[in-house]
C-alpha positions as CSV (number, residue, x, y, z in Angstrom):
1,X,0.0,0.0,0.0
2,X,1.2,3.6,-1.1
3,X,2.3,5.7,1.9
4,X,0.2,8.4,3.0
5,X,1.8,11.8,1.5
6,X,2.1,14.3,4.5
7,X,0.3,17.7,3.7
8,X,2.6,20.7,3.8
9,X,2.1,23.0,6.7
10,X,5.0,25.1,6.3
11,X,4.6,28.7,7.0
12,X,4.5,30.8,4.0
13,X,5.6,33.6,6.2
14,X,8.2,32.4,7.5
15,X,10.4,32.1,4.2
16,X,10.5,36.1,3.8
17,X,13.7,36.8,5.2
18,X,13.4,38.7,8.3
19,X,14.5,42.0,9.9
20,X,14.7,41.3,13.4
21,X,13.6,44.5,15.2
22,X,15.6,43.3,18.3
23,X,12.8,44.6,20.2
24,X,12.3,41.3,22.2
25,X,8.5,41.6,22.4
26,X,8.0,42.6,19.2
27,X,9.5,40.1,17.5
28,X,7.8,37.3,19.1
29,X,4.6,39.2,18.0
30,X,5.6,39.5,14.6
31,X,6.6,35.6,14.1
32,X,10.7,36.5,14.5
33,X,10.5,40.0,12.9
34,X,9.5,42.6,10.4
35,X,9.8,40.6,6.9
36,X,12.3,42.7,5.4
37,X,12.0,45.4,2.6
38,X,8.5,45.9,4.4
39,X,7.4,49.6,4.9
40,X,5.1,50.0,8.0
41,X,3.3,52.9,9.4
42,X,3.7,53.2,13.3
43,X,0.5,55.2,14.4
44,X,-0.2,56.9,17.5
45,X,-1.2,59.9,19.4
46,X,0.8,61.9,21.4
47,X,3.3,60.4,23.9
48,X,2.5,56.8,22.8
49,X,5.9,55.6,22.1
50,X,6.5,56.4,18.4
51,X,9.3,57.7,18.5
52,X,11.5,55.6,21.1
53,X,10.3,52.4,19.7
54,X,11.7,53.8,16.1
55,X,15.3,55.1,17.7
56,X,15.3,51.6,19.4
57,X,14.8,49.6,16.0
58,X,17.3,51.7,14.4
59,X,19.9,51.4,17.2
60,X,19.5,47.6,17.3
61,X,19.8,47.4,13.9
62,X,23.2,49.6,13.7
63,X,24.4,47.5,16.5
64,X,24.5,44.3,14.1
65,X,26.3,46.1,11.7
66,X,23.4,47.3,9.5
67,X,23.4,50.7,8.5
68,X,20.4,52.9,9.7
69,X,18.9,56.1,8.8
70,X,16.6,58.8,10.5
71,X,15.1,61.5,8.5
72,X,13.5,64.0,11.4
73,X,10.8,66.3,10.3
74,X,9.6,67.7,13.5
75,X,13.2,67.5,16.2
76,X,16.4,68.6,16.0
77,X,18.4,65.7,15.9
78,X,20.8,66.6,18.5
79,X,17.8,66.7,20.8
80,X,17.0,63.3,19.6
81,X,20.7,62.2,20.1
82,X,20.2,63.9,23.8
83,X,16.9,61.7,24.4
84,X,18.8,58.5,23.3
85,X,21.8,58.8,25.3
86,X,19.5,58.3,28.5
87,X,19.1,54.9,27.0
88,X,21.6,51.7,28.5
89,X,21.1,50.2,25.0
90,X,22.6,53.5,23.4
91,X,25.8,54.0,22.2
92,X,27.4,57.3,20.4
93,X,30.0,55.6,18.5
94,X,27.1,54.0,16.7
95,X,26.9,57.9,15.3
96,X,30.2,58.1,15.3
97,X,31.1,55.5,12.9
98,X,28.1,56.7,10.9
99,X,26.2,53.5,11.6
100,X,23.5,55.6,12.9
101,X,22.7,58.7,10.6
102,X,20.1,61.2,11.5
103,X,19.5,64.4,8.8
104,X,16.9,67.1,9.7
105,X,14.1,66.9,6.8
106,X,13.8,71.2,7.2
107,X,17.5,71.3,6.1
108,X,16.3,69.6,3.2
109,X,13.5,71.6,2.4
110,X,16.0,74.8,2.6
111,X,18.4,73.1,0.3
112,X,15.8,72.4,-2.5
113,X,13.6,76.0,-1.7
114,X,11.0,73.9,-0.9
115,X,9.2,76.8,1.0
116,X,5.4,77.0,-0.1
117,X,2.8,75.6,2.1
118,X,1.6,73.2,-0.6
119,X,4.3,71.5,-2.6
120,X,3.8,71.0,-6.1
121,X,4.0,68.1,-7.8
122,X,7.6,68.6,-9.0
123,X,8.4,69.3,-5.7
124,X,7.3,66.3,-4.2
125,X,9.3,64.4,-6.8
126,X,12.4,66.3,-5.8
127,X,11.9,65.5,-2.0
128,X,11.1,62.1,-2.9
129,X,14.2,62.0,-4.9
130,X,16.3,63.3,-1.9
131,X,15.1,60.6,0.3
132,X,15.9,57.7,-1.7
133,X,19.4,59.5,-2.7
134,X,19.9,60.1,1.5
135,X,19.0,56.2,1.6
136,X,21.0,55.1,-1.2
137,X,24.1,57.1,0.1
138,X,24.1,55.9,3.1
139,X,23.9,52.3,2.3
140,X,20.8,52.4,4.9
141,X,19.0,48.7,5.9
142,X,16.7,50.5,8.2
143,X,15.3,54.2,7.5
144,X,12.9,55.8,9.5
145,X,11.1,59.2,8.5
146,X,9.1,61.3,11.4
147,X,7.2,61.9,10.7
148,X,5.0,61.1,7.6
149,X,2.1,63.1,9.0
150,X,4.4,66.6,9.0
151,X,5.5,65.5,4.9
152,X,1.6,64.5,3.7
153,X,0.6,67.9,5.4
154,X,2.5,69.8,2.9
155,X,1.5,67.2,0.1
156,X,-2.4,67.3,1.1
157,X,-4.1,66.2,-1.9
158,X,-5.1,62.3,-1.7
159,X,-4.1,61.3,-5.3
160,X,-0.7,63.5,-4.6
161,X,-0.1,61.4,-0.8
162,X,-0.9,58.0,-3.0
163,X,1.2,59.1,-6.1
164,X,4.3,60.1,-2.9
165,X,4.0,56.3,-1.1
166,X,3.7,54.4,-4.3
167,X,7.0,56.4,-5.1
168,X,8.6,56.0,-1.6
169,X,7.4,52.3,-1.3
170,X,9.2,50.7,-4.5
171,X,12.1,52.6,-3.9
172,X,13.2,51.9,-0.9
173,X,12.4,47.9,-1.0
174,X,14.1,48.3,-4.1
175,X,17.2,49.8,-2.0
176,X,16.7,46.7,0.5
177,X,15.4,48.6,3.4
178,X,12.8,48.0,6.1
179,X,11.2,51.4,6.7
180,X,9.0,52.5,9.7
181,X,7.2,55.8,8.8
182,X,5.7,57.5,12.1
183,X,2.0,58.8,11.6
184,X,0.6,60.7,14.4
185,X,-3.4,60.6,14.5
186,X,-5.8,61.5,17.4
187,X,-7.4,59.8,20.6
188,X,-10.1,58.7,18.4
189,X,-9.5,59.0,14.9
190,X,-10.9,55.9,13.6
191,X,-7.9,55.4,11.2
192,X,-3.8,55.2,11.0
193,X,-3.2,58.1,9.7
194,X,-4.2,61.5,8.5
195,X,-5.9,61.1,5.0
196,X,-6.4,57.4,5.2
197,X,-4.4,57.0,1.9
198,X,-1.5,56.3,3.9
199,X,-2.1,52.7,5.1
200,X,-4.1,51.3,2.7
201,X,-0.4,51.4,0.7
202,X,2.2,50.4,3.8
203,X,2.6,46.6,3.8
204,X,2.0,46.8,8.0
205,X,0.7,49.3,10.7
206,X,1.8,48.6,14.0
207,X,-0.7,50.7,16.4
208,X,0.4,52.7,19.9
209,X,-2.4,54.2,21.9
210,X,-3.3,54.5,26.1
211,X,-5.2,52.8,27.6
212,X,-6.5,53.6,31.6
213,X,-6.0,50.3,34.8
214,X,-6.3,51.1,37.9
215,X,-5.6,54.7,37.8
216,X,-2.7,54.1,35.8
217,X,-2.0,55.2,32.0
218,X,-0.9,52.3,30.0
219,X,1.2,52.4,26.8
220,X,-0.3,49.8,24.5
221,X,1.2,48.7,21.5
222,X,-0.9,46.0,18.6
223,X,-0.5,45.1,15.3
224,X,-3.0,45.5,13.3
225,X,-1.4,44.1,10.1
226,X,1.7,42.8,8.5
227,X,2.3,41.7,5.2
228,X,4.4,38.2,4.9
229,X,3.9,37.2,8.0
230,X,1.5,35.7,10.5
231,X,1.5,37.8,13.6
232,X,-0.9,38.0,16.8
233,X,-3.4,40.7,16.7
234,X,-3.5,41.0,20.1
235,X,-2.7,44.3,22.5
236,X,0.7,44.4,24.4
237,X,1.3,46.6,27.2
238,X,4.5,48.6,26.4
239,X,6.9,49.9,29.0
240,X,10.0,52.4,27.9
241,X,12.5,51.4,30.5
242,X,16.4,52.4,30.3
243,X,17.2,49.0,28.7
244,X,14.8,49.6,26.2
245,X,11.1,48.7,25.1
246,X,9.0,45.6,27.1
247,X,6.1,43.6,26.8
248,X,3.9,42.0,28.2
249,X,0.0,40.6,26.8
250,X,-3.0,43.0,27.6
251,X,-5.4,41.2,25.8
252,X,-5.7,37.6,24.5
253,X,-5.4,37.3,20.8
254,X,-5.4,34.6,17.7
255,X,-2.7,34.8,15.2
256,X,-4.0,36.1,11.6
257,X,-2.1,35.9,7.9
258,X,-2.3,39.1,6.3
């Protein structure tokens, strides 16, 4: 008698090659990473954690050798150097060696005399251009731009923001990096980011919000989708401690293929 054949159960997921966040939590979450070329929006509102959990990712990534890229719209990045120096995990020879690279989007804008309210469309292509340039330079693995909110509010139209990320998407997976664009939205916006355009083109969103216990005000972090990977849906509780983000479930969750 022929031999049962075994049915396959592998994992599609887990053949993209991953980029391991080295954020312990969040890898587990995220079936042993972010799959890599993927470009992910991380939403929030105020104080959630955007930021730190991006200079974390970065910083983990420079310490394996990978070069890594912050493009700051909003902060200086000395101040943002300052803020990640009261980190153990931190290290300034990481900027030193230029491992770590942070450039100031506004000193961009000056440079190209991008200086009207609304860009036009040949001035979104030149900032777009600079970015994947910066990227490309650098040599980058990981790039992180904060925010997206600050660029899409000087693109503003919808078919303009879709045209940009379309743009910004292919050309950085096509430069091998894993990009994590912060979008900041409200207590209760109902969406990810400000238009709405923004996520429906990102391959993942990873969500930050508060949420109340006892009194307390807890971080919580959950992903609400990731492309190439199964992942649990569930909320985390996030704490930013000197040695870096932690975790720990919220609320029980299944695992979902997106």
């Amino acid at each position: 008698m022929a031999s049962a054949v075994k049915p396959d159960t592998t994992d599609v997921g887990s053949l993209r090659e991953r980029c391991v966040t080295g954020i312990e939590g969040l890898d587990n979450i995220l079936g042993g990473g972010i799959p890599r070329g993927n470009l992910v929006l991380v939403a929030g509102s105020v104080g959630t954690g955007k930021t730190t959990l991006c200079l974390e990712f970065l910083v983990r990534g420079a310490e394996k050798g990978e070069r890594t890229l912050f493009l700051s719209v909003t902060e200086a990045s000395a101040k943002l150097i300052e803020n990640l120096s009261t980190f153990e995990f931190f290290r300034q020879e990481l900027v030193s060696s230029g491992g770590l690279v942070f450039v100031d989007v506004p000193l961009i804008y000056d440079r190209l005399g991008l200086n009207h309210e609304e860009l036009t469309v040949e001035e979104i292509d030149l900032l777009l251009k600079a970015f994947l340039d910066l990227a490309k330079e650098v040599g980058a693995h990981r790039v992180i731009i904060d925010s997206l909110t600050s660029v899409c509010y000087r693109i503003r139209r919808d078919e303009r923001i879709r045209d940009f990320m379309l743009k910004l998407s292919q050309g950085l997976t096509l430069l091998g990096c894993t990009t994590l664009l912060v979008s900041e939205i409200g207590q209760s916006a109902g969406r990810y980011s400000l238009h709405g355009v923004e996520e429906a083109i990102v391959d993942g969103v990873i969500l930050l919000g508060n949420a109340r216990r006892q009194g307390d005000i807890l971080r919580i972090l959950q992903v609400v989708k990731m492309r190439g990977t199964s992942h649990s849906r569930a909320q985390y509780v996030m704490e930013l401690t000197p040695i870096g983000l932690l975790m720990a479930p919220h609320l029980k969750g299944g695992r979902q293929e997106t």
